[in-house]
N, C-alpha and C positions, 0 to 999 in steps of 0.2 A: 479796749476799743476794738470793735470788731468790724474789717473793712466788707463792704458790701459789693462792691467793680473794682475789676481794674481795666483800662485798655492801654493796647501797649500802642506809643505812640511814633516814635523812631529808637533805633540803635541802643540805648541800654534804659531808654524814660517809657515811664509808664507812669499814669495817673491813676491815683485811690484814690475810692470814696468810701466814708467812714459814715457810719451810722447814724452820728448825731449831724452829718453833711460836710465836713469838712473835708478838703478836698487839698492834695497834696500831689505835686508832680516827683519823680525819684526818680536817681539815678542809680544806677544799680552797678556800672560796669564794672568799678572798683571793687567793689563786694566780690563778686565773681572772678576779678580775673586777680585779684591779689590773694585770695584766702588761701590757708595753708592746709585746709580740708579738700583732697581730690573731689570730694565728694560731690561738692560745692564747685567746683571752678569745670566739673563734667558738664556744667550749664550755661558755662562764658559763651561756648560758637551760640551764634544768634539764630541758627534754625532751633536750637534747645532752647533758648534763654525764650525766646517767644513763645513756648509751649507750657507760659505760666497759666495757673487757675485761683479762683477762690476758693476756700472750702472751708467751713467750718467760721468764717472771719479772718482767714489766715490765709495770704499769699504764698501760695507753694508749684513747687517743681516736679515731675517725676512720682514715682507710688510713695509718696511719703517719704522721699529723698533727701526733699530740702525745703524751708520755709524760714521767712523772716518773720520775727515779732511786730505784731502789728502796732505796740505799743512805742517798739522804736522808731515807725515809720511816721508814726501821728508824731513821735516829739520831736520830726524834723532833722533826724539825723543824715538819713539819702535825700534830702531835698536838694532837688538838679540847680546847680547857681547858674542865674544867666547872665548870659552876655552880651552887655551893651555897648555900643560904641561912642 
């Protein structure tokens, strides 16, 4: 599944669009700020975390730093839950 946009919307969500149109809001900030890759969590302050791109269909960080599988984001794993009152 290769994502075609993303924009970042506030604080760790950002919205993909995938290929065939489906369209996925993520959260991200766990990803970043729990993982036990420096590498990875070099991403968490939000002047980097927003410095994301597409390339290739692949959501990535930095010169080929860090990127998440696109196939995980389509099967809804970072899908931001909302909240209702």
């Amino acid at each position: 599944m290769n994502i075609t946009e993303a924009t970042y919307l506030h604080d760790y969500l950002i919205e993909v669009r995938f290929k065939d149109g489906t369209i996925r809001t993520i959260d991200l900030e766990s990803f970043f700020k729990s993982s036990r890759l420096q590498l990875v969590r070099k991403f968490y302050p939000l002047e980097l975390f927003r410095q994301f791109r597409v390339e290739d269909g692949v959501l990535c960080w930095g010169d080929n730093e860090c990127d998440i599988n696109p196939n995980n984001i389509y099967s809804g794993i970072y899908d931001a839950q909302l909240v209702t009152d």
